[in-house]
VOGU-3710 file (C-alpha; in Angstrom, 3 decimals, decimal comma):
1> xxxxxxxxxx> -78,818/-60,765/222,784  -82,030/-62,512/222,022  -82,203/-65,685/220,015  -83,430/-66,465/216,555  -87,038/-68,622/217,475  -87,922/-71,545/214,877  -91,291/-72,941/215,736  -92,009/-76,603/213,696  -94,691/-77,756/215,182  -98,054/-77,159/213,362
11> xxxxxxxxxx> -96,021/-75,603/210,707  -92,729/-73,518/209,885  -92,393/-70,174/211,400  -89,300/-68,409/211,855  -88,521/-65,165/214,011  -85,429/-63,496/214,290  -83,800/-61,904/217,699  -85,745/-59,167/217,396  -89,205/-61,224/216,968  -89,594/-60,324/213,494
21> xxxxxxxxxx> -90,692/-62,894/211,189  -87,873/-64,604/208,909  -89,240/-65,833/205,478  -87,440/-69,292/203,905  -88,251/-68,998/200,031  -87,983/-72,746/198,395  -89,533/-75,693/199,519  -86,185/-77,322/200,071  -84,560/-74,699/201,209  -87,310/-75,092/204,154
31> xxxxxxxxxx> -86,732/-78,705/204,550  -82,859/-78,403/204,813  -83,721/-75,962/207,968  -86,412/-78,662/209,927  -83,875/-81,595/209,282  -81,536/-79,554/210,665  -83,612/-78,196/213,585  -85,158/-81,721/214,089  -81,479/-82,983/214,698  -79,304/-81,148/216,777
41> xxxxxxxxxx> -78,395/-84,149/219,345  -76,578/-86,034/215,668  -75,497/-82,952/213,537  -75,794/-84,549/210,242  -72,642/-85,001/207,771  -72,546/-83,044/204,144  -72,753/-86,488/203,190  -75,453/-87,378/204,480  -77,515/-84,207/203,787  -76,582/-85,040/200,126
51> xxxxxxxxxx> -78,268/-88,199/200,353  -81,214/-87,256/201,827  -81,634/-84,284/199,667  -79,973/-84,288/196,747  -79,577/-88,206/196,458  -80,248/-88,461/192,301  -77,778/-86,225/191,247  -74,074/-86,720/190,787  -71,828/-85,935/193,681  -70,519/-82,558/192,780
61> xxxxxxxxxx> -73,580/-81,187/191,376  -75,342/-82,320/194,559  -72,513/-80,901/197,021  -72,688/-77,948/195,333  -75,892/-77,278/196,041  -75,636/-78,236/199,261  -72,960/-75,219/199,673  -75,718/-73,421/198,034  -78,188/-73,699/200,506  -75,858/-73,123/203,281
71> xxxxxxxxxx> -74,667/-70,151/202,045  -78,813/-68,832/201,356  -79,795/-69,957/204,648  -76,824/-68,264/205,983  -77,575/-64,848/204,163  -81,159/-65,001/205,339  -80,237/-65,409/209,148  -77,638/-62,662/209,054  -75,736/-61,899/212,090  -72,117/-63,658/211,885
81> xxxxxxxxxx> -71,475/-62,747/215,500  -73,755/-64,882/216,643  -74,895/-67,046/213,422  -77,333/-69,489/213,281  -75,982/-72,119/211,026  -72,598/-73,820/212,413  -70,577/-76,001/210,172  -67,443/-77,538/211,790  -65,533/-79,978/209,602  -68,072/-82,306/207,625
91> xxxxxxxxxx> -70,653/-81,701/209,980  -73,329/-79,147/209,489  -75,608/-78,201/212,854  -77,735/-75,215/214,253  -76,487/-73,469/217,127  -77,808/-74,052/220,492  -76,770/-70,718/221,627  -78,391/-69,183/218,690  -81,435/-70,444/218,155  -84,609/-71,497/220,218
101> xxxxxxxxxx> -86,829/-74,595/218,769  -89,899/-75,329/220,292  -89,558/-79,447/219,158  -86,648/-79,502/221,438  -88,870/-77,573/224,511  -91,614/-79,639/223,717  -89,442/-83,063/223,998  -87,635/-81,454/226,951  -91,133/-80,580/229,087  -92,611/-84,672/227,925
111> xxxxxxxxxx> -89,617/-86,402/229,504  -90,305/-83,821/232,936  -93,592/-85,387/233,683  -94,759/-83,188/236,069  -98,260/-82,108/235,202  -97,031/-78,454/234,329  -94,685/-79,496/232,501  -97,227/-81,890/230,182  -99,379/-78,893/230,073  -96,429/-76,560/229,102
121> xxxxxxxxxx> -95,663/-79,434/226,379  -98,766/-79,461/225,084  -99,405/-75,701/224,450  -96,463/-76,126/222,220  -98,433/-78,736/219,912  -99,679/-77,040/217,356  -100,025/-79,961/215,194  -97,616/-81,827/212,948  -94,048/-81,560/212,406  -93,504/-78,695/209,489
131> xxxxxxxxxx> -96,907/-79,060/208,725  -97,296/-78,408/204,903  -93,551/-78,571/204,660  -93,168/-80,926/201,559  -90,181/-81,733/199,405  -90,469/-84,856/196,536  -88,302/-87,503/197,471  -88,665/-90,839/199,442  -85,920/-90,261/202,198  -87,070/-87,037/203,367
141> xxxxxxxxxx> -90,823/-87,817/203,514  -90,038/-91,385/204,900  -87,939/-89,369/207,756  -90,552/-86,944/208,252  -93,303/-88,789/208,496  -91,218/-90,963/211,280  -90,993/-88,125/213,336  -94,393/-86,702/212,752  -95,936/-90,048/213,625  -92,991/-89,872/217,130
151> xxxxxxxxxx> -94,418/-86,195/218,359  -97,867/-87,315/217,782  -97,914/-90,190/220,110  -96,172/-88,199/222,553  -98,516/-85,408/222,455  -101,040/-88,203/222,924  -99,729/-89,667/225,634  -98,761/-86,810/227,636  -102,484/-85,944/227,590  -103,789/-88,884/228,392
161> xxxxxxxxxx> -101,794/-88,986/231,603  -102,544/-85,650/232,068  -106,341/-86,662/231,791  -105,966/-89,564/234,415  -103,914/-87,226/236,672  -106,477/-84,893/236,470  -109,712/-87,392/237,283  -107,396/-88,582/240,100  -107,176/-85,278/241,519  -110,896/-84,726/241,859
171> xxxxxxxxxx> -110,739/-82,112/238,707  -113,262/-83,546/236,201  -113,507/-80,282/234,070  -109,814/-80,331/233,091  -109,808/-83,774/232,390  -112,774/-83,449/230,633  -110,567/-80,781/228,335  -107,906/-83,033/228,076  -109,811/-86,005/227,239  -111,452/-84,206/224,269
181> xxxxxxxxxx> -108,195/-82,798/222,873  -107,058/-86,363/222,652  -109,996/-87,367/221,167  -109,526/-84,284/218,556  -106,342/-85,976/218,099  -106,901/-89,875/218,226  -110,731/-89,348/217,218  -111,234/-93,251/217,581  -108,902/-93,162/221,384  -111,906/-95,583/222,879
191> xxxxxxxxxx> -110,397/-95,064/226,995  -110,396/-91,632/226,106  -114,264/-91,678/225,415  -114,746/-94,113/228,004  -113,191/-91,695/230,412  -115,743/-89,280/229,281  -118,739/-90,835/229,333  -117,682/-91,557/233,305  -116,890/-88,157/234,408  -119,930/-87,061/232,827
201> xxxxxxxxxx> -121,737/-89,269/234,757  -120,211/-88,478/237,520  -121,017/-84,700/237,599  -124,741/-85,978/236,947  -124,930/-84,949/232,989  -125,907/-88,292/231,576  -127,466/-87,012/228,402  -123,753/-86,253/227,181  -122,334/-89,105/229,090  -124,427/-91,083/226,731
211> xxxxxxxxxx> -124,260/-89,207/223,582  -120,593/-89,536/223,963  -120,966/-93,375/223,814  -123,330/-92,843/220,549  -120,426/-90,707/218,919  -118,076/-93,244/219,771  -120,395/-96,185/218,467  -120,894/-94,037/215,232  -117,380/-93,525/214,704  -116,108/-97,527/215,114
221> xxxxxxxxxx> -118,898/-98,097/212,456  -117,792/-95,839/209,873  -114,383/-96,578/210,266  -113,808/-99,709/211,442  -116,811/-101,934/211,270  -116,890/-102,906/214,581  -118,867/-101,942/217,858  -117,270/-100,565/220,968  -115,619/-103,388/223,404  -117,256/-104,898/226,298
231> xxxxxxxxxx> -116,334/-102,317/229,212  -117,371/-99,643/227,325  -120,999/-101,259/226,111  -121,370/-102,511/229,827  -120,395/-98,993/230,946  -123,531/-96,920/228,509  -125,805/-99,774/230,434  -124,745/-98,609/233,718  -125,292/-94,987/233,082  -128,775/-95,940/231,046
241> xxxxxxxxxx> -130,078/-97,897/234,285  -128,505/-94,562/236,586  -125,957/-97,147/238,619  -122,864/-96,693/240,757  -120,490/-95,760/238,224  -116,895/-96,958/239,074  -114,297/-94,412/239,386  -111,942/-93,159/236,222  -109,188/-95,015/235,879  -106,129/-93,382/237,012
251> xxxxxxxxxx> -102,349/-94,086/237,383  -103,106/-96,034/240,470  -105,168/-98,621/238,671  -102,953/-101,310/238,052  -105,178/-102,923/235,728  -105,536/-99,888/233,182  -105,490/-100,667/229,959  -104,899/-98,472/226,619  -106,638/-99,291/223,644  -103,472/-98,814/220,780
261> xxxxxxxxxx> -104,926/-99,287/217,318  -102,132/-97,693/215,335  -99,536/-98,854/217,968  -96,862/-100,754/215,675  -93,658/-102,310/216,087  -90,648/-99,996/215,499  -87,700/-101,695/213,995  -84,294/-99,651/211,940  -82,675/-100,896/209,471  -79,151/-99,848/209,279
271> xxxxxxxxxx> -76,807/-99,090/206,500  -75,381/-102,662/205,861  -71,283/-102,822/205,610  -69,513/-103,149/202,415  -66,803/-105,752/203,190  -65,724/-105,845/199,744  -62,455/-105,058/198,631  -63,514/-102,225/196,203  -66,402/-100,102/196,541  -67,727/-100,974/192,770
281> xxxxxxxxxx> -70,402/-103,337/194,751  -72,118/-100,680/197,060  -74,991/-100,502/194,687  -75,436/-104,092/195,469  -75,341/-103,504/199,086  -77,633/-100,065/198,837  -80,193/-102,263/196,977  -80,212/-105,273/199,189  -80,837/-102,551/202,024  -83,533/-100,954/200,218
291> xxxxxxxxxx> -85,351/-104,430/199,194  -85,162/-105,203/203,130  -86,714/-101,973/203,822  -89,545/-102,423/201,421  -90,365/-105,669/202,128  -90,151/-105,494/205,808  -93,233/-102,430/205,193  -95,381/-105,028/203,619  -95,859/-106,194/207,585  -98,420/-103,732/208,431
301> xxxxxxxxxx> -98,129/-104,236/212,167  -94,422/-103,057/211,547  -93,099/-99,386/211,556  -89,641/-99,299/209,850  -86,827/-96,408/209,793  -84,872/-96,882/206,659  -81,241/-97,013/206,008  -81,323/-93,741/204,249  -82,822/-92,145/207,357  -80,270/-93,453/209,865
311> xxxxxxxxxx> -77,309/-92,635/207,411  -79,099/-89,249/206,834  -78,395/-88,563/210,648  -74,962/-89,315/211,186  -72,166/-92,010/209,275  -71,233/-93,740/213,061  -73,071/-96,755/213,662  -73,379/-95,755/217,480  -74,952/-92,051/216,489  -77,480/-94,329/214,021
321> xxxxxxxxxx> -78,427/-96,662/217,170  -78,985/-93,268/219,078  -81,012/-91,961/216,593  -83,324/-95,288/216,258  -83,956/-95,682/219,817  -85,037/-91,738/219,784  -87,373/-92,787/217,148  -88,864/-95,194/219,489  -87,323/-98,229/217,530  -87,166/-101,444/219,834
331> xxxxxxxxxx> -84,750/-103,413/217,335  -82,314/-102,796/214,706  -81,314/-104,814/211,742  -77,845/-104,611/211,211  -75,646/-106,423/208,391  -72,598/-106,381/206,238  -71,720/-107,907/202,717  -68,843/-109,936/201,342  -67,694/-111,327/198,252  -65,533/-114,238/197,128
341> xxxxxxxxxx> -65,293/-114,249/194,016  -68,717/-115,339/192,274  -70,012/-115,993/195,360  -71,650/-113,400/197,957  -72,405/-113,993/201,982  -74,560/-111,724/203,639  -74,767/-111,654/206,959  -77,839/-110,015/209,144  -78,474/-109,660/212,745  -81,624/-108,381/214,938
351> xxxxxxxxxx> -80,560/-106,621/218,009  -83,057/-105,763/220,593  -81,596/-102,158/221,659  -82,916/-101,737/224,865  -80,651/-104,941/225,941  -78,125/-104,880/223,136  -78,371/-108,451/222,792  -79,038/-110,265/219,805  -82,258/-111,356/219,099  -81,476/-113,869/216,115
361> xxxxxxxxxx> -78,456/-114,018/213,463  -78,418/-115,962/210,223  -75,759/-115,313/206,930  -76,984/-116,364/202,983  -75,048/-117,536/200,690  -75,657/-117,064/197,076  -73,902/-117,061/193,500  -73,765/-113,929/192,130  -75,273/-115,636/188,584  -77,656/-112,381/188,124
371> xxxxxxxxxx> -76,977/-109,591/190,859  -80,618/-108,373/190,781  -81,791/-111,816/190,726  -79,592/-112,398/193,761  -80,555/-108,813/195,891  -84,240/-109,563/195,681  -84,238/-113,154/196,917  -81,495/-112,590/199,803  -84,039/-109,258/200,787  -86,891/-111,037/200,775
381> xxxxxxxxxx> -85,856/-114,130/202,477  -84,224/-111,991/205,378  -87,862/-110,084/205,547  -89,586/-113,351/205,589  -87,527/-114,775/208,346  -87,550/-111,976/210,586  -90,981/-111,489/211,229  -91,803/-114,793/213,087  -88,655/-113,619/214,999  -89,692/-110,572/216,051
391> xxxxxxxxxx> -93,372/-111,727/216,492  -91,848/-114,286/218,866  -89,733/-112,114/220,663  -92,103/-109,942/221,567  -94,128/-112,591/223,064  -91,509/-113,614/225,154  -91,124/-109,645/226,395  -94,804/-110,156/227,199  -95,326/-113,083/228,839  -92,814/-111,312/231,500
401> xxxxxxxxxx> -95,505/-108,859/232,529  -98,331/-109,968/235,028  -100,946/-110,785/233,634  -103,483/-108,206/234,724  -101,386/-105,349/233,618  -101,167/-107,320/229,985  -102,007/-104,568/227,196  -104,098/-105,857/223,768  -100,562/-106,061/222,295  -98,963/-108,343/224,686
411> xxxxxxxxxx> -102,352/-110,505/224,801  -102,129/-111,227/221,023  -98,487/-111,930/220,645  -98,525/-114,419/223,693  -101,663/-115,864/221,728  -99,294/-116,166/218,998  -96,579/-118,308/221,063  -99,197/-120,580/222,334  -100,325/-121,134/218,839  -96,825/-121,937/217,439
421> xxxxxxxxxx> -96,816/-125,155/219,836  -99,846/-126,935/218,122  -101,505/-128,807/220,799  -105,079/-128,349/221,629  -104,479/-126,795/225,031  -102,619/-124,253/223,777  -104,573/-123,847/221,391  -107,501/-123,196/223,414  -105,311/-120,731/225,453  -104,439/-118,863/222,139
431> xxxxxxxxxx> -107,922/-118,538/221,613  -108,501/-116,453/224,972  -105,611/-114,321/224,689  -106,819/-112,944/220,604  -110,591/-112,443/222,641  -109,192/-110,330/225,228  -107,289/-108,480/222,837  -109,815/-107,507/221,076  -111,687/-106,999/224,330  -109,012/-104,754/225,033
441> xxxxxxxxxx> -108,844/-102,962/221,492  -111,795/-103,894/218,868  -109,549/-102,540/216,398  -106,888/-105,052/216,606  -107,285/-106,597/212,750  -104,554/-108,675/213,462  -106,279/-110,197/216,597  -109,607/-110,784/214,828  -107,568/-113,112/212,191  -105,494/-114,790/214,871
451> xxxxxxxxxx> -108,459/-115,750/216,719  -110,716/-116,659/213,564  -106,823/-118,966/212,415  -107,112/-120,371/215,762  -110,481/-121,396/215,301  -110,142/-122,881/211,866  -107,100/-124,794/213,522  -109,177/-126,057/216,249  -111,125/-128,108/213,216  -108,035/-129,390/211,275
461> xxxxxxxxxx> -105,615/-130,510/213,695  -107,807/-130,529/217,497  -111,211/-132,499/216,729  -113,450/-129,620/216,931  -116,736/-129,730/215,455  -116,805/-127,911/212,243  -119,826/-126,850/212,921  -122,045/-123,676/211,006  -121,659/-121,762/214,133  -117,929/-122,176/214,432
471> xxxxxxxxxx> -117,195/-121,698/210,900  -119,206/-119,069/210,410  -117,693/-117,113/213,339  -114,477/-117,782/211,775  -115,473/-116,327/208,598  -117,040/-113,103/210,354  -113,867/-112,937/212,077  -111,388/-112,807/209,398  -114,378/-110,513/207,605  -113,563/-108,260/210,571
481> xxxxxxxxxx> -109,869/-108,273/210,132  -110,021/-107,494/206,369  -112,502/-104,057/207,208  -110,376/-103,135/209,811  -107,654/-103,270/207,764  -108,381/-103,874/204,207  -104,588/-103,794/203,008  -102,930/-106,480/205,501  -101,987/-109,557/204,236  -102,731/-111,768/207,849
491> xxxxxxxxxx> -106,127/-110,863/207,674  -106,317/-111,673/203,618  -104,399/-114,944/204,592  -106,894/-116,124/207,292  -109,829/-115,204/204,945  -109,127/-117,704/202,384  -107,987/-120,154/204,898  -111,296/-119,881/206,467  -112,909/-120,159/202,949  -110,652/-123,220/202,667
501> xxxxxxxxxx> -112,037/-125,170/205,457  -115,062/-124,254/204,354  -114,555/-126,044/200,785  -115,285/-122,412/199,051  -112,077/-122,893/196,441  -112,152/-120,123/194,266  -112,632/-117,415/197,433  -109,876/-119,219/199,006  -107,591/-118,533/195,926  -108,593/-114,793/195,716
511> xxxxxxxxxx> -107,737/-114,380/198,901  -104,925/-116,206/199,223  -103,137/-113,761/195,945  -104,766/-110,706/197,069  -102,625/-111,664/200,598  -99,522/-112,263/198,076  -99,995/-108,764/196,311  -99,659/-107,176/199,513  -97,034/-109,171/201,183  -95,099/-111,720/198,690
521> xxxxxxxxxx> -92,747/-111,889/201,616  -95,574/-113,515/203,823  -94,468/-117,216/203,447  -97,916/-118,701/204,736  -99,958/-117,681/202,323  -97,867/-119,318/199,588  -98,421/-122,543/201,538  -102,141/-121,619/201,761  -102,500/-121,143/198,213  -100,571/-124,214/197,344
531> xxxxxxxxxx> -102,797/-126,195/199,477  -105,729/-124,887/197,773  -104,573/-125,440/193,795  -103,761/-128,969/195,206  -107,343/-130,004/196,369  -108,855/-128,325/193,179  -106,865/-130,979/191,460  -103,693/-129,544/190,573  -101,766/-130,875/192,935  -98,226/-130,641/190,259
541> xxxxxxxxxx> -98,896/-126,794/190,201  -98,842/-126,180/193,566  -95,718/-127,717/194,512  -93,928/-124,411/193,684  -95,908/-123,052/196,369  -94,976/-124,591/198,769  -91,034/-124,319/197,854  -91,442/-121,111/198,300  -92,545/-121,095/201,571  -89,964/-123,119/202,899
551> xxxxxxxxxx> -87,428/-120,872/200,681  -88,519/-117,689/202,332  -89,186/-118,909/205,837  -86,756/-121,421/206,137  -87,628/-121,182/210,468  -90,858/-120,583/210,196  -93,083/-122,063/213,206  -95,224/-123,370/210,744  -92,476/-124,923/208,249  -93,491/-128,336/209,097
561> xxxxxxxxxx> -96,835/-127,808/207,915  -95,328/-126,420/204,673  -93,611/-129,895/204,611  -96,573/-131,615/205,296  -99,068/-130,291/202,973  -96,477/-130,000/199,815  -96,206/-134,336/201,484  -99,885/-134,353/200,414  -99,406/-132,674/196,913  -96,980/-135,547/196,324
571> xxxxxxxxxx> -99,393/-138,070/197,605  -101,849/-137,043/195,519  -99,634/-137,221/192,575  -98,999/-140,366/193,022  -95,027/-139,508/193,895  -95,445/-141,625/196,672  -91,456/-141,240/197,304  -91,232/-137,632/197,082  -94,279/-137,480/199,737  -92,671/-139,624/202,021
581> xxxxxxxxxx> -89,428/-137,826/202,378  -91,413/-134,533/202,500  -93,593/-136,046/205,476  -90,619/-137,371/207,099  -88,761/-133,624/206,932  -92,183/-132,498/208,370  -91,799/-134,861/211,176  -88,821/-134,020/212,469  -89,595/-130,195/213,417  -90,206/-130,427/216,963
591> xxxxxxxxxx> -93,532/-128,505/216,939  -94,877/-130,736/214,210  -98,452/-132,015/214,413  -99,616/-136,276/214,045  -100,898/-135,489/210,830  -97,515/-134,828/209,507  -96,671/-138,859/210,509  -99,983/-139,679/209,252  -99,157/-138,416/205,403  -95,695/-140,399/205,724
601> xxxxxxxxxx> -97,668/-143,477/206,884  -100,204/-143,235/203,831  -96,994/-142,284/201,887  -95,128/-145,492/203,169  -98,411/-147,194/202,926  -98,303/-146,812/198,884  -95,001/-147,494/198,616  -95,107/-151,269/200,225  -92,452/-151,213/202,414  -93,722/-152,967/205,681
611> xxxxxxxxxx> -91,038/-152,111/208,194  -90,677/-148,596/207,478  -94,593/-148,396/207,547  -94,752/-150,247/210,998  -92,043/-148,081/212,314  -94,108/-144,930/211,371  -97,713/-146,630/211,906  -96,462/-147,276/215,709  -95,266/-143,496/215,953  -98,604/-141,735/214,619
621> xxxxxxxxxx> -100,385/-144,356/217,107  -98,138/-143,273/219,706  -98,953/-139,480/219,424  -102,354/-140,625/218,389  -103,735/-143,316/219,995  -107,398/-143,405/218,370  -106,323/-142,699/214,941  -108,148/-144,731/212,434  -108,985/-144,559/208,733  -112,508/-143,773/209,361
631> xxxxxxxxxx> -111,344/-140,577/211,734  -108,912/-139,673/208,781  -112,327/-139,600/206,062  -113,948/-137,345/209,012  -111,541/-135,035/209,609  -110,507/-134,560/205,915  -113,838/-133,137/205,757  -112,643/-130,175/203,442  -111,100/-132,339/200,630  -113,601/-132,210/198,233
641> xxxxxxxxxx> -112,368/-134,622/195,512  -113,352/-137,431/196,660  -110,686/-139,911/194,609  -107,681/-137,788/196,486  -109,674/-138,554/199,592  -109,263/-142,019/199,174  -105,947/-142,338/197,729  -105,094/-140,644/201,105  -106,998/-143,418/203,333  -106,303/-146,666/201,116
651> xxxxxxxxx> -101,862/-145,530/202,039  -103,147/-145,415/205,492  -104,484/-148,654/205,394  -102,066/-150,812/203,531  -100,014/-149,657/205,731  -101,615/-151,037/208,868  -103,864/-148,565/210,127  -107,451/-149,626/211,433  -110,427/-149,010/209,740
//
C-alpha cells in the first residue's frame, strides 16, 4: 500500500496513496499538520499543541478545538487501516509507516554527505519551510521561522560543499551551477562569488569572471555599504592583469574560510521550574521566561528558541535539550523559581550542550514588593549578564582552533577576550583580530565597532595619539557598523563613544539612547551615556546611569570602568567621599585600568587625608610610573569643561602627584 506524501518545503502539498492531491482548508488547520510533520523525532503533547496554537483561550475551549482539528485532519486523510494521524495517550504524532515527508528525506540525505546524496538533498529544496503557510500568533511564527532559518543554512551549506567538491574534482561547470544556486540563495555569499570569478577564469571567460566581481561589488554597496574584502579585490586584479590564478579552494585547503554574515549564536531558553508550593505563581514564572526571551533578542548577534517553542515540542526537559541542539542551539538557559514567603530566588544556569557542562550559574534574590516590577528587573538583569558570558565563552571555544583555520567569528570574539584585559598589548592584538574579521567577512557590523572601540580605547587608556586620522577612522568605522546593521545596539554604542572622544556631546547622547531603545539590557551604553551627561555638566544626573550598569551587569568585564567613571561624576560633584569609595570598588576588579587609582588619588587628594593618599599615590605610580598631572591635562583631552578638568588635576596634586 502506498503512502500518503506531504511535501513542506517551498510550500504545502499533500498527496494521498494514490498520488492524488489532498486539500487542507484553514490556515491552522495547515499549520497543525507542518508542526506535526516538522516533529516526528518529539511527538508533541495535547498540551503543548494547545499552547502553541490555541494559547489565548481558556483550557477547555482550546482542547476542544484541538479534538477538533484532529478529528478534521483525520476525516480528510481517510483510511483507518492505515491512518495518518496517531494519537497514543497525550501524545499526538504522524505515522512513519503512513506517511512520506520530504523535510525528513531532505535532513536524512544532508547528514549522508556523499555528493549524491547533497545533490539528492537539494532537489528536494524547493524553498522555505510551508512557504506561505501563516497562522497569527507569536509561538508558531517564532517556531517556524527557527526552522525555516535551520533548512536554509543547510541547504546552503550542502551546496557549498558540493561546489568545492565539485572544483576539486576538475568539474568547473557543475560547480559553476552550484555556486550560482547559492548565490540565488545567499545573494551576498562573497566565497561563493569568489569561487566564480576563479573558475571562470580558469576556463578562460574573463569578461564574466569580472562582471561577476562588479555584481558582487554592486550588491555590498546597496546593501551593506561596504566594498568586497581584500582576497576578493586582489583576486579581480589578478584576472584584470591575465595572472596565474590560484586554484578554488576546496575541502583540502586548510585555510578556507566562509564569509557568515547572518551566522548568529543559537541559544534555548527553557521552560523555567515552578518550585512553588501552589501553581497560583506560574504566571510569574511564564513572564520572567518570556522577559528573558525578549530581552536576550535585543542581542542581534544572538538567535534565541523560546520557551514556548521547546515546551511546544515535548513537556521532558531531556526531549526539549534534543530538540534545541536539532535547532542548532549551542547553549541552553535553564532555571527554576522559588518562593519564601515575600521573598522570591531565581535561579539560572547556561549549559553549553555539546559538553553538558555549565557555562556560568548565578540565583537573584528579590522582594516580591510589585511582581511585575520584580519579573522585569530579574529578566533583564539575567539578559544583561549573560551576554558577556556567552561572548566570552565563545572566545575561549575559539582560541582552541589553530589559528589559520580561525573563521571571522572566532577572530572577533578572541578580539573580544584580548580587549577585556585592558593593557595596550592586548589591545593592539584585539585590534588585528576585528581587521581580519572583517578581512574575512566585510559584513561583520559587530567587528567594524569592536575595532573602531578598540581604537577609541587605544586614546583613553594606551597613549595613542588622538590624532584626525585615528579618530576619524574610528568614526568611519562605527559609521560602518551602524549601515551594516542599522538596528544593533554595539554599533549605536561605539558611535557615540567615538563621538565622545571626539568632544561631539549631543551626537554622543543620540547615540548613546538610540543604543538604549534597541537594547536597554546593554549595560555599556548606560555607562556611556552617563559619562557623557556628566562632562556636559550634569554630573548629579548621570549617576543613575551608571547604577544601572552595575545593576544589570553586575560581572561585566567592563564593571570597573562603570565604577570608575560614576568615581568621576562624584568628583566632579564635589562628593569627594562618594568618589573615593567608588574608585576604590573600581580598583579592586582585577582587570581594572591605572586610571581607576588615579580618580581615587584625586578623590583622596580633595579629601586631605595624607596616608591614604600616599598609599594610593605609590600604587597608581607603581602601575604607572610616568604619571604626572601634566599627562593627566593631556590625556583628558575630551573633557571639555575646563573647571571639571581642573578640579580633577588640583586632587591629583594635593595629593602628591608631580606636576
Amino acid at each position: 500500500m502506498g503512502k500518503t506524501t506531504l511535501r513542506l518545503l517551498g510550500g504545502l502539498e499533500i498527496l494521498n496513496a494514490a498520488g492524488e492531491p489532498v486539500s487542507i482548508p484553514g490556515r491552522k488547520l495547515q499549520a497543525l499538520l507542518v508542526f506535526l510533520a516538522t516533529n516526528r523525532n518529539s511527538p508533541p503533547t495535547r498540551d503543548a499543541l494547545v499552547g502553541m496554537f490555541w494559547p489565548d483561550r481558556f483550557d477547555q475551549q482550546a482542547r476542544q478545538s484541538l479534538r477538533q482539528s484532529i478529528s478534521r485532519l483525520r476525516k480528510i486523510f481517510g483510511d483507518d487501516d492505515n491512518p495518518v494521524l496517531q494519537s497514543e495517550g497525550n501524545h499526538v504524532s504522524l505515522d512513519d509507516l503512513a506517511v512520506e515527508i520530504d523535510v525528513r528525506t531532505f535532513e536524512r540525505l544532508i547528514k549522508n554527505g556523499s555528493a549524491d546524496a547533497l545533490s539528492e538533498a537539494l532537489a528536494l529544496y524547493k524553498g522555505p519551510l510551508a512557504d506561505g503557510v501563516h497562522v497569527d500568533g507569536l509561538n508558531f511564527q517564532e517556531w517556524i521561522g527557527l526552522e525555516r532559518t535551520r533548512l536554509h543554512e543547510m541547504a546552503c551549506a550542502a551546496l557549498w560543499k558540493l561546489a568545492r567538491d565539485q572544483a576539486d574534482n576538475a568539474n568547473p561547470n557543475a560547480a559553476i551551477s552550484s555556486a550560482q544556486q547559492i548565490i540565488a540563495l545567499e545573494p551576498l555569499h562573497e566565497e561563493a562569488h569568489r569561487l566564480l570569478m576563479q573558475l571562470y577564469a580558469g576556463l578562460g571567460q574573463q569578461v564574466p569572471a569580472l562582471q561577476q566581481y562588479q555584481r558582487l561589488s554592486a550588491l555590498l554597496l546597496s546593501e551593506l555599504g561596504v566594498r568586497p574584502d581584500a582576497r576578493t579585490q586582489r583576486l579581480y586584479e589578478d584576472i584584470r592583469a591575465n595572472r596565474q590564478i590560484p586554484e578554488p579552494a576546496g575541502n583540502g585547503n586548510a585555510g578556507h574560510r566562509r564569509a557568515s554574515p547572518i551566522r548568529k549564536l543559537k541559544i534555548a531558553v527553557l521552560p523555567f521550574v515552578n518550585m512553588a508550593d501552589d501553581g497560583g505563581r506560574d504566571f510569574f514564572v511564564n513572564g520572567i521566561n518570556e522577559d528573558i526571551v525578549a530581552a536576550l533578542t535585543r542581542n542581534r548577534w544572538m538567535s534565541v528558541m523560546g520557551h514556548n517553542t521547546t515546551m511546544a515540542l515535548s513537556d521532558r526537559r531531556e526531549d526539549m535539550v534534543k530538540a534545541a541542539r536539532e535547532f542548532g542551539a549551542q547553549y541552553t538557559l535553564d532555571g527554576s523559581v522559588r518562593r519564601d514567603g515575600e521573598r522570591v530566588r531565581v535561579a539560572v544556569q547556561l549549559i553549553d550542550i555539546e559538553t553538558a557542562e555549565s557555562v556560568w550559574a548565578e540565583h537573584f534574590d528579590r522582594d516580591l514588593n510589585n511582581l511585575i516590577s520584580v519579573q522585569d528587573d530579574i529578566a533583564k538583569t539575567i539578559a544583561a549578564t549573560v551576554e558577556p558570558e556567552l561572548a566570552a565563552n565563545e572566545g575561549l571555544q575559539s582560541i582552541a582552533k589553530q589559528p589559520e583555520n580561525l573563521d571571522a567569528w572566532g577572530s572577533y570574539h578572541i578580539g573580544l577576550l584580548h580587549m577585556y584585559k585592558f593593557t595596550k598589548e592586548d589591545n593592539i592584538e584585539a585590534q588585528r583580530l576585528f581587521r581580519q574579521a572583517i578581512e574575512i567577512d566585510a559584513g561583520y557590523a559587530l567587528a567594524h565597532a569592536r575595532l573602531s572601540y578598540a581604537l577609541v580605547m587605544s586614546v583613553i587608556y594606551f597613549e595613542a595619539d588622538a590624532t584626525p586620522d585615528l579618530l576619524d577612522e574610528a568614526l568611519k568605522l562605527a559609521e560602518i557598523a551602524v549601515r551594516l546593521d542599522d538596528r544593533d545596539a554595539v554599533a549605536q554604542f561605539t558611535l557615540g563613544r567615538v563621538h565622545l572622544v571626539r568632544g561631539e556631546y549631543p551626537q554622543s547622547i543620540a547615540s548613546f539612547e538610540t543604543a538604549l531603545e534597541f537594547n536597554p539590557c546593554l549595560a555599556h551604553s548606560h555607562c556611556g551615556l552617563g559619562d557623557t551627561v556628566a562632562y556636559q555638566g550634569m554630573p548629579a544626573d548621570s549617576i543613575p546611569n551608571f547604577e544601572e550598569a552595575i545593576r544589570l551587569s553586575p560581572y561585566d568585564p567592563y564593571r570597573w570602568a562603570f565604577m570608575m567613571y560614576g568615581a568621576m561624576a562624584r568628583l566632579f560633584m564635589h562628593d569627594h567621599e562618594s568618589a573615593a569609595k567608588w574608585g576604590r570598588d573600581a580598583v579592586r576588579v582585577p582587570n581594572s585600568h591605572y586610571w581607576a587609582n588615579a580618580v581615587m588619588v584625586a578623590a583622596l587628594g580633595h579629601l586631605e587625608r595624607p596616608d591614604e593618599a600616599r598609599v594610593a599615590v605609590t600604587e597608581l605610580l607603581r602601575r604607572k610610573p610616568d604619571f604626572s598631572c601634566g599627562f593627566a591635562r593631556e590625556r583628558l583631552f575630551y573633557l571639555k569643561d575646563q573647571t571639571q578638568l581642573e578640579h580633577y588635576v588640583s586632587g591629583l596634586k594635593k595629593a602628591g602627584i608631580p606636576d
